[in-house]
LUMNU-100885 format. One record per atom (N, C-alpha, C): residue in three letters; x, y, z. Coordinates in steps of 0.02 Angstrom, whole numbers, plus 32768, in hexadecimal, padded with zeros to 4 digits. Each point is the difference from the previous one (the first is absolute). Layout:
BEGIN
AlaXYZ ...
% end
This chain:
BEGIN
Unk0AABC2A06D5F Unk803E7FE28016 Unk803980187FD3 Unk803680068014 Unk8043801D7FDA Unk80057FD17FDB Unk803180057FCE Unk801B7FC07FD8 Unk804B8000801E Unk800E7FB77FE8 Unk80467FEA800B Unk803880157FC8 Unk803D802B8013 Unk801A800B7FBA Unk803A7FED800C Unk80317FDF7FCF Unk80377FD17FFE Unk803380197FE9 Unk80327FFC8006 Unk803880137FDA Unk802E7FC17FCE Unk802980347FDE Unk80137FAF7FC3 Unk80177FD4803E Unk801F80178035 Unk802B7FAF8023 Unk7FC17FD98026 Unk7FD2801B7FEA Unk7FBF7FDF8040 Unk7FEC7FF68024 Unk802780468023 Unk7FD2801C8039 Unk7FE280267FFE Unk7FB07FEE8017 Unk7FCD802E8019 Unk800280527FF5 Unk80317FF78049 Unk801C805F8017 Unk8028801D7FCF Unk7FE280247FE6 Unk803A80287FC3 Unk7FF180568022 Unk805080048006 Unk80118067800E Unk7FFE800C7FDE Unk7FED7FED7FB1 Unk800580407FCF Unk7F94800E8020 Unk7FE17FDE8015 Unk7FBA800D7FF7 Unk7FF080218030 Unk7FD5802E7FEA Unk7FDF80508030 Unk7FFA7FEA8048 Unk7FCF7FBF7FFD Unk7FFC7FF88050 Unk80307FFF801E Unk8009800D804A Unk80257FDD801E Unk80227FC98017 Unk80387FD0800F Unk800A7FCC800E Unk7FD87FD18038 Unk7FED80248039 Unk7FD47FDB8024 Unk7FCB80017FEC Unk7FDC80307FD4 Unk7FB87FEF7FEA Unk7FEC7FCD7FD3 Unk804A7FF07FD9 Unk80077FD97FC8 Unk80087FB38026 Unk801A7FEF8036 Unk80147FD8801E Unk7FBE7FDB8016 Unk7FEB80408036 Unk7FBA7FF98019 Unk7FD27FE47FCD Unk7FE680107FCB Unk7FEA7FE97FD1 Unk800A7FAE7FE4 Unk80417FF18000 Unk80107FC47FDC Unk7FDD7FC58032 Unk801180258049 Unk7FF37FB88041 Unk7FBB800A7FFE Unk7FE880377FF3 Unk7FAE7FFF800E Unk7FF27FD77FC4 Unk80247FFE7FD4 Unk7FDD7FEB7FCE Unk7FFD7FA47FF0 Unk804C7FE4803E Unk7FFB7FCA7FFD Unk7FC07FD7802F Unk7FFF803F803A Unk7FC67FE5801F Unk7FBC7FEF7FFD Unk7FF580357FBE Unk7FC57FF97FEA Unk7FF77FD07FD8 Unk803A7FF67FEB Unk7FFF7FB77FA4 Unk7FFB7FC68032 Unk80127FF98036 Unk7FFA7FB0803E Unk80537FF07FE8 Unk803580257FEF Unk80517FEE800C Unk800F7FF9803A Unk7FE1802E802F Unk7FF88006804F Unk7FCD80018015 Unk7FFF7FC6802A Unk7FAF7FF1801E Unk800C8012803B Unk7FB77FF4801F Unk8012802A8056 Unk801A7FC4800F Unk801580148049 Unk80427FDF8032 Unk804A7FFB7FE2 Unk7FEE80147FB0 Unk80597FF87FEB Unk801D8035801D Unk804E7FDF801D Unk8022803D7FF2 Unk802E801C7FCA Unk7FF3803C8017 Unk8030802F7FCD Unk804B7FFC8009 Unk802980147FC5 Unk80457FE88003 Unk80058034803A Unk80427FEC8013 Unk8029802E8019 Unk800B804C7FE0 Unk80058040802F Unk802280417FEA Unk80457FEA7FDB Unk80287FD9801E Unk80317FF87FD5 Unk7FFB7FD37FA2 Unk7FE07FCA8000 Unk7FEB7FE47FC6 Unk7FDF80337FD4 Unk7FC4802D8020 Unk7FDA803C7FEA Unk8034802B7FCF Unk802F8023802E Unk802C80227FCB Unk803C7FE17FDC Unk80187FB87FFF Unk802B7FFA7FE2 Unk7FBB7FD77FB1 Unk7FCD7FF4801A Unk7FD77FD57FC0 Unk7FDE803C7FD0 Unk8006804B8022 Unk7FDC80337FD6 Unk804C80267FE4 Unk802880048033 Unk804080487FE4 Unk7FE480388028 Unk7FE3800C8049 Unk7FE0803F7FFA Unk802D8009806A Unk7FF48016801E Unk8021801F803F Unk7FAF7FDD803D Unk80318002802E Unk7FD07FEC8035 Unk7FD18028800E Unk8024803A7FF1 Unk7FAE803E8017 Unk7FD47FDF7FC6 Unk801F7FFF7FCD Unk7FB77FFF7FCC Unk7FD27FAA8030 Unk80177FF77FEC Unk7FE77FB48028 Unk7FD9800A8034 Unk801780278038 Unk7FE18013802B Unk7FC980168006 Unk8006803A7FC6 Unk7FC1803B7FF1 Unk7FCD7FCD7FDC Unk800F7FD37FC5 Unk7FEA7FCE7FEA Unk7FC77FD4803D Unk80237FE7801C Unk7FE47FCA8035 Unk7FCE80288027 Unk801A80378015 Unk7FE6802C803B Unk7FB380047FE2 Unk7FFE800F7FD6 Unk7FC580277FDE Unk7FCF7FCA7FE4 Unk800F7FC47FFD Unk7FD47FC57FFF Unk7FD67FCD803C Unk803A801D801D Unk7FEB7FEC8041 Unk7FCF803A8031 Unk8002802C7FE9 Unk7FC6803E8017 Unk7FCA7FF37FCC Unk800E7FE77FD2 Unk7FB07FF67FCB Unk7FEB7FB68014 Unk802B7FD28037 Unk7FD57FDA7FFB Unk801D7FB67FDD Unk802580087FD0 Unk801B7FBE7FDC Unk80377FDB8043 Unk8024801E801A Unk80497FDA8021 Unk7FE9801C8041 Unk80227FCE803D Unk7FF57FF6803B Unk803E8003801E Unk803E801B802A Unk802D7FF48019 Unk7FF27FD68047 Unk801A7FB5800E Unk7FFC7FDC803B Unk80427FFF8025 Unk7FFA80248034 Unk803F80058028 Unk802E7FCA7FFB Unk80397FF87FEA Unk80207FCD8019 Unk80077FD27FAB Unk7FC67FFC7FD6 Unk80077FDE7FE4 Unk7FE780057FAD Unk8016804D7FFE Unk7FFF80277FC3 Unk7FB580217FE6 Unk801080117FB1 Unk7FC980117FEE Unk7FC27FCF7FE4 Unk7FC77FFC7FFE Unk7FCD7FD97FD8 Unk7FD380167FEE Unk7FE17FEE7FD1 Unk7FC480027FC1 Unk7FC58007803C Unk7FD1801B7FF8 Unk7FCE80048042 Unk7FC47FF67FD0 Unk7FB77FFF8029 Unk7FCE800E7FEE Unk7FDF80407FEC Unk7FD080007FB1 Unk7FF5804B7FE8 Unk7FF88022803E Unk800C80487FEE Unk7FF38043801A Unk7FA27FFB8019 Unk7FF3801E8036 Unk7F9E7FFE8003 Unk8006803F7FD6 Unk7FB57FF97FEF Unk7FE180387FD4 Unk7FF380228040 Unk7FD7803D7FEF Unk7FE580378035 Unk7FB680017FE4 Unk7FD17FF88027 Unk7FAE801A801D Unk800680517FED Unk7FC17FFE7FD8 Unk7FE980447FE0 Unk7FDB80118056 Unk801380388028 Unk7FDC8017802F Unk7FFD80437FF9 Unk7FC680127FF9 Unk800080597FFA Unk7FFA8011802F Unk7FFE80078038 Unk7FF9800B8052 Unk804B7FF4800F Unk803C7FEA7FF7 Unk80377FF6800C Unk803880257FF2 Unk8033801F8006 Unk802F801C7FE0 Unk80347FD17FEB Unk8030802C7FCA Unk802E7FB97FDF Unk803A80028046 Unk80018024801E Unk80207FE5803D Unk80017FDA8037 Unk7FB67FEC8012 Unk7FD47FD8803B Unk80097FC07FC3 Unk7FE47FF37FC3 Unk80037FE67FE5 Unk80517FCD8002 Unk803E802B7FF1 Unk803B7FD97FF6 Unk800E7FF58047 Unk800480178040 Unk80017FED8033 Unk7FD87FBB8013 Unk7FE57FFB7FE2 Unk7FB57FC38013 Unk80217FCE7FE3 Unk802E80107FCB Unk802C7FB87FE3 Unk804F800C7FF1 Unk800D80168047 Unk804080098029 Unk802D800D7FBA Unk7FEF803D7FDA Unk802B801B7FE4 Unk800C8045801D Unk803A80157FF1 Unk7FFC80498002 Unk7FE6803C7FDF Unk7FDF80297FFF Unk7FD980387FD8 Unk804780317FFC Unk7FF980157FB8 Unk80308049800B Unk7FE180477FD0 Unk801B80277FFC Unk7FE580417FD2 Unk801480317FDA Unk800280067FC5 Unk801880527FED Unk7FCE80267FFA Unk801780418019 Unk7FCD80337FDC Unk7FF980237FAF Unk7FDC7FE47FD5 Unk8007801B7FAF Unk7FD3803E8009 Unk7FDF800B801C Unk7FD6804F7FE6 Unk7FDD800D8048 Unk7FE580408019 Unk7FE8801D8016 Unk7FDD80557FF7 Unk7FC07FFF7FFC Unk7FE7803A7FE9 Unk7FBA800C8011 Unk7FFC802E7FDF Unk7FB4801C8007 Unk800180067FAF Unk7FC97FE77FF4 Unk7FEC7FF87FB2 Unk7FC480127FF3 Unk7FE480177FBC Unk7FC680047FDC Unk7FE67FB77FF1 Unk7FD87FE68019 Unk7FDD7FC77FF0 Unk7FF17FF87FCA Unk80077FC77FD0 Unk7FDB7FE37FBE Unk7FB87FE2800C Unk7FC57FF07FDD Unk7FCF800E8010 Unk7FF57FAE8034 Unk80307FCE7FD0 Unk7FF97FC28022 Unk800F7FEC8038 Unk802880358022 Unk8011800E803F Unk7FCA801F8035 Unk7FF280487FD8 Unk7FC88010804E Unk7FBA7FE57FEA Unk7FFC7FDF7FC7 Unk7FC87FD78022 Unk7FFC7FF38019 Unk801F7FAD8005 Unk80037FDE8049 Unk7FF88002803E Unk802B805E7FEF Unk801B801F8054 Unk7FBF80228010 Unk7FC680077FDE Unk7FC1801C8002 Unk7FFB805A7FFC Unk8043800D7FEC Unk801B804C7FEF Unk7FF680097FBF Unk7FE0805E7FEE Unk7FEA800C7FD2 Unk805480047FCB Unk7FE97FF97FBB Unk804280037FD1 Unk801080288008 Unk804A80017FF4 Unk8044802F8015 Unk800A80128035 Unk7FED7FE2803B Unk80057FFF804A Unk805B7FEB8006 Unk802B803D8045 Unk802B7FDF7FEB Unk7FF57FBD8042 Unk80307FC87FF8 Unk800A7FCB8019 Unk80497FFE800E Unk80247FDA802D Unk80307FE5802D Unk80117FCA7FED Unk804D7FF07FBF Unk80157FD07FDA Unk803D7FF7803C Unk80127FBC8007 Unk80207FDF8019 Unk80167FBC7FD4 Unk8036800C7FCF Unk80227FCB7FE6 Unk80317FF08034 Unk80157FA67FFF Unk80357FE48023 Unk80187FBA7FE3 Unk803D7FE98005 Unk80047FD07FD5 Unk80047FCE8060 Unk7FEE7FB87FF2 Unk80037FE38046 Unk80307FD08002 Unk800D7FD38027 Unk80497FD17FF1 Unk7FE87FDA8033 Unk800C7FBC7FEB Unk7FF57FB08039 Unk804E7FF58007 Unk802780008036 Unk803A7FF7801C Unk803D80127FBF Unk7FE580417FF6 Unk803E80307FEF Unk7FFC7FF27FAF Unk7FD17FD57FE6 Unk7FDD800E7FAD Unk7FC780237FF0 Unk7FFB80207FCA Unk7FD0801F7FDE Unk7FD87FD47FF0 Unk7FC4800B802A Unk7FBB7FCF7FD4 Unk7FCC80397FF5 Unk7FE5803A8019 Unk7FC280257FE1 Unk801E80428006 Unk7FD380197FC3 Unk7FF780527FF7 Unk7FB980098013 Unk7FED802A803A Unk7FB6801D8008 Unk800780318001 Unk7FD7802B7FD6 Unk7FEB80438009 Unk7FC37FDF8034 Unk7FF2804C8020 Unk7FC3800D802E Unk7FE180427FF6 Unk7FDA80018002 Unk7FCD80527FF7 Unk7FC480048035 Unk800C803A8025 Unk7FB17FF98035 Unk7FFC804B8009 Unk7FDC801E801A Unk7FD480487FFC Unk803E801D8048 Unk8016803A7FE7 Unk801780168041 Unk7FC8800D803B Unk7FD380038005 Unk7FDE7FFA803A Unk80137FBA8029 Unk7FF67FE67FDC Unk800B7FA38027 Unk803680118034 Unk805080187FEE Unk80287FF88015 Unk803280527FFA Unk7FE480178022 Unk802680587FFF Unk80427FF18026 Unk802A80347FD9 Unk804980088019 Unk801D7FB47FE6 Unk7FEF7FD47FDE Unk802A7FCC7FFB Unk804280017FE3 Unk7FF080367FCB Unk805C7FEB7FDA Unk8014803B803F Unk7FFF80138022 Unk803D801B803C Unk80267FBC802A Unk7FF27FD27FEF Unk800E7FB98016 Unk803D7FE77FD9 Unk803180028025 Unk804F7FD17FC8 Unk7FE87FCE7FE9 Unk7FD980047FC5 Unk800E7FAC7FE4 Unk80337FE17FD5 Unk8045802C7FF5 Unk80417FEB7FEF Unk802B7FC68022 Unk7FDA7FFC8040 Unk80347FD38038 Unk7FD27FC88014 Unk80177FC8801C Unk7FDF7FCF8008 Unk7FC87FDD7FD5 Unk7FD77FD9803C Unk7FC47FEF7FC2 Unk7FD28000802D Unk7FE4803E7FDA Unk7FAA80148018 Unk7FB97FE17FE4 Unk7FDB7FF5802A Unk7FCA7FF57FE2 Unk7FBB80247FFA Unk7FEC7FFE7FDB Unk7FE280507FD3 Unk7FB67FD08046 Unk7FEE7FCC8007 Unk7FBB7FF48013 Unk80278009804D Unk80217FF98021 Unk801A7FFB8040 Unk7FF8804A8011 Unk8018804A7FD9 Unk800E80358003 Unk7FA17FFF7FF7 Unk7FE47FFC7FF5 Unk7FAF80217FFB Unk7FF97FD4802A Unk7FFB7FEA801B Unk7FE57FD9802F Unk802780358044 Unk80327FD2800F Unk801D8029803D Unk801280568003 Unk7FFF80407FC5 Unk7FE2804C800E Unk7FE280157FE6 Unk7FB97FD07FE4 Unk7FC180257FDB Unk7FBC7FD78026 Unk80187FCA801D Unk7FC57FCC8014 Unk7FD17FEE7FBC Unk802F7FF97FBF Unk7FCC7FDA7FC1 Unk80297FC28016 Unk7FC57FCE7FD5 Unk80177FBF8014 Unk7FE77FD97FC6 Unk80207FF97FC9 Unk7FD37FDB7FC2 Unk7FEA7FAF8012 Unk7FB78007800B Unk7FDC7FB48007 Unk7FE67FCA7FC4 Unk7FF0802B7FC9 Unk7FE97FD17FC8 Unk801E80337FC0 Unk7FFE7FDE7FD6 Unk7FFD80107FAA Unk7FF17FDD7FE0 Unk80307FFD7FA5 Unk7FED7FE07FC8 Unk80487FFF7FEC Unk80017FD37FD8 Unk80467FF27FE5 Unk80057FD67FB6 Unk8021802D7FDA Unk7FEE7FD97FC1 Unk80617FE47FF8 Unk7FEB7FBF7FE7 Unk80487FF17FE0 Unk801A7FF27FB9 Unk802B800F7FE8 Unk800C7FDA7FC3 Unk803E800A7FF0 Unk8029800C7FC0 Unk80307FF67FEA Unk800E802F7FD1 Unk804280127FEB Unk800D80267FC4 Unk805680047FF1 Unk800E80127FE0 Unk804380257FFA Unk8020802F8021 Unk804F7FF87FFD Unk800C8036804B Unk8011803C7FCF Unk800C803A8024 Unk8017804A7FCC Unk80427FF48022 Unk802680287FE1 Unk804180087FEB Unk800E80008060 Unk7FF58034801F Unk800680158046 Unk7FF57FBC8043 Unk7FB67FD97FE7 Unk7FFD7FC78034 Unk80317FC17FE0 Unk800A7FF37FCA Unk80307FE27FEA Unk804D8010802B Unk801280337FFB Unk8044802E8018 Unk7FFA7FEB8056 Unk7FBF8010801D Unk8001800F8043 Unk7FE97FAA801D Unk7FF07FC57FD9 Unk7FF27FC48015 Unk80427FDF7FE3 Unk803080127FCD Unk80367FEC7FE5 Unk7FEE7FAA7FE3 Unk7FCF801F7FEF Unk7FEC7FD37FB0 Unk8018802B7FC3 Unk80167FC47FDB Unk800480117FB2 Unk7FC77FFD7FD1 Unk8004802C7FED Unk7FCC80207FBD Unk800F7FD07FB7 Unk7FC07FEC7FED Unk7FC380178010 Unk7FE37FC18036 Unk7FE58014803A Unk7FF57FD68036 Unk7FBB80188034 Unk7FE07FC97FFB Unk7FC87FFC802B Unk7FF580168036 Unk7FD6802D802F Unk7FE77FFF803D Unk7FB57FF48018 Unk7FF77FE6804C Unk7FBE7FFF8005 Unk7FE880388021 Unk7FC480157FEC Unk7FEE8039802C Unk7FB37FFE8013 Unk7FF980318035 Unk7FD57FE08037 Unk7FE880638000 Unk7FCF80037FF0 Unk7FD08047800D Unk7FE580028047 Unk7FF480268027 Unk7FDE80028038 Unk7FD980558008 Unk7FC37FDA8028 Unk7FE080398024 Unk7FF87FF1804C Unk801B80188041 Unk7FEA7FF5802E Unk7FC98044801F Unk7FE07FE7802F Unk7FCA800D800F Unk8000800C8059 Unk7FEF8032802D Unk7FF47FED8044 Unk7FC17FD78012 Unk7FF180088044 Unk7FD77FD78014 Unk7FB180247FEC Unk7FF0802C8005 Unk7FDA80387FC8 Unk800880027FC1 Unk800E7FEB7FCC Unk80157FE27FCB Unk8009805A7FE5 Unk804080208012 Unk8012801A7FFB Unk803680077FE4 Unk800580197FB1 Unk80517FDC7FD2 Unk803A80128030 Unk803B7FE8800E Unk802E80208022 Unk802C7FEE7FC7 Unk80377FD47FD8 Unk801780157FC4 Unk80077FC87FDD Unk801C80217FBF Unk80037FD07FB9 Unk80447FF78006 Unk80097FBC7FF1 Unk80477FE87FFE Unk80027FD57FA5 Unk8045800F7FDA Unk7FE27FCF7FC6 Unk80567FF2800A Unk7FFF7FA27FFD Unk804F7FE68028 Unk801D7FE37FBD Unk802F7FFF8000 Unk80287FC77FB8 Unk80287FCC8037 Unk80077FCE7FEC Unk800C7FCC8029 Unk80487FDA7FE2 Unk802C7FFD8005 Unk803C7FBD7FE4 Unk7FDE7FBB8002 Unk7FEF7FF97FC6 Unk7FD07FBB7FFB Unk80257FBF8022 Unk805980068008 Unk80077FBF802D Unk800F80118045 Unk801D80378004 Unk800C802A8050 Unk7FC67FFF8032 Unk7FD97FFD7FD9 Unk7FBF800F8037 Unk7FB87FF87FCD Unk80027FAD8001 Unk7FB67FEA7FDD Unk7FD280148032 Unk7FCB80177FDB Unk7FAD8001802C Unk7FF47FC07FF6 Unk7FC97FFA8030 Unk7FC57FD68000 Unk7FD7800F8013 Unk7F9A7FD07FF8 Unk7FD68009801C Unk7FF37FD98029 Unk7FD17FFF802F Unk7FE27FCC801A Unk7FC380047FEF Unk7FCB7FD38000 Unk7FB57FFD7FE7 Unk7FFD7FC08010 Unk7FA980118011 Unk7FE07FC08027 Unk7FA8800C7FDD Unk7FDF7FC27FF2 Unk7FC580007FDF Unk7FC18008804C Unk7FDE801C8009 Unk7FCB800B8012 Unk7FE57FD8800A Unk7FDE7FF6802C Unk7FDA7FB9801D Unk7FC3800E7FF2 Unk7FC17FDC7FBF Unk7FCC800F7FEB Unk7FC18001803F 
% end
């Protein structure tokens, strides 16, 4: 979580500090919501109270509000302003799913950049998996992904150019593609099962930059192997996650003896 930083007159939002004013803003309300200053059903002041109680312009406010209300904290009710809502849902670990079927399924929007595309020399931890002998090359596909126009994951992907020939001849600069939709609909692969390990770590300088967290700051990350219906590797994905943008979860159920 950011910290709150003040200025001598005691406000919060200070322009001499690196962040930006709406991130700084954004920060302070998230931060009342989380302390219970704002409980759900409250509402939020007014855009106008907003910038005359911080010193800052309606855009900032805007950009402020906007962006809380896409993570989940604030609710706009037609007619009768903004309010405090119920947490954000977590997201279901599904390895059979893409992060786009996925954000669709909980009526967000999916979006995409393209960070890398290539043909690469595999590292060994790579074509293992892929069941390719070392130094095989492999088909890297970095992308950073976005839930209604925010950065929540960086996935690289790696799979054997056999799986998927001619793929980078494919614009993945424009729109938002999905790497399991594209093998599926012009290769007929269809990943049915894997393994998925999760845990946690520190972000590097780059997923920090590209999730627009401040350093030094946490991500969760989620390893994958998917598999066809032939348990045939089709690729390694290893994800960094914005630990509040887009919490995982599991589900688990005990076995009936």
């Amino acid at each position: 979580m950011n910290e709150t930083h003040g200025t001598e007159d005691g406000n919060p939002v200070d322009r001499n500090h690196p962040d930006p004013l709406y991130v700084q803003l954004r920060t302070v309300l998230k931060n009342m919501i989380e302390s219970g200053k704002l409980s759900v059903n409250d509402k939020l002041p007014s855009e106008r109270e907003l910038v005359a109680l911080y010193g800052v312009s309606r855009i900032t406010v805007r950009q402020a509000v906007k962006d809380l209300e896409n993570l989940g904290f604030l609710q706009t009710r037609a007619g009768k302003g903004i309010y405090v809502t119920e947490p954000q849902p977590t997201y279901e670990i599904e390895i059979v799913r893409s992060f786009t079927e996925t954000a669709e399924a909980n009526n967000r929007k999916p979006g995409m950049q393209l960070l890398a595309a290539s043909i690469i020399q595999g590292e060994a931890d790579i074509t293992r998996p892929l069941g390719l002998p070392p130094g095989s090359n492999v088909i890297f596909l970095g992308r950073l992904r976005f839930l209604d126009n925010l950065p929540v994951v960086v996935q690289p992907d790696w799979f054997a150019e056999a799986t998927a020939p001619g793929i980078l001849g494919i614009d993945w600069s424009t729109g938002n593609r999905s790497l399991y939709a594209e093998f599926k609909e012009r290769y007929g692969v269809v990943p049915a099962r894997g393994q998925s390990t999760l845990s946690a770590r520190l972000a590097s300088e780059a997923e920090a930059r590209f999730l627009q967290l401040d350093l030094p700051a946490a991500v969760l990350t989620l390893d994958q192997i998917a598999y066809d219906n032939e348990y045939r590797p089709v690729n390694v994905s290893s994800m960094a996650y914005h630990p509040v943008r887009y919490p995982l979860s599991l589900t688990q159920s005990r076995r009936r003896s």
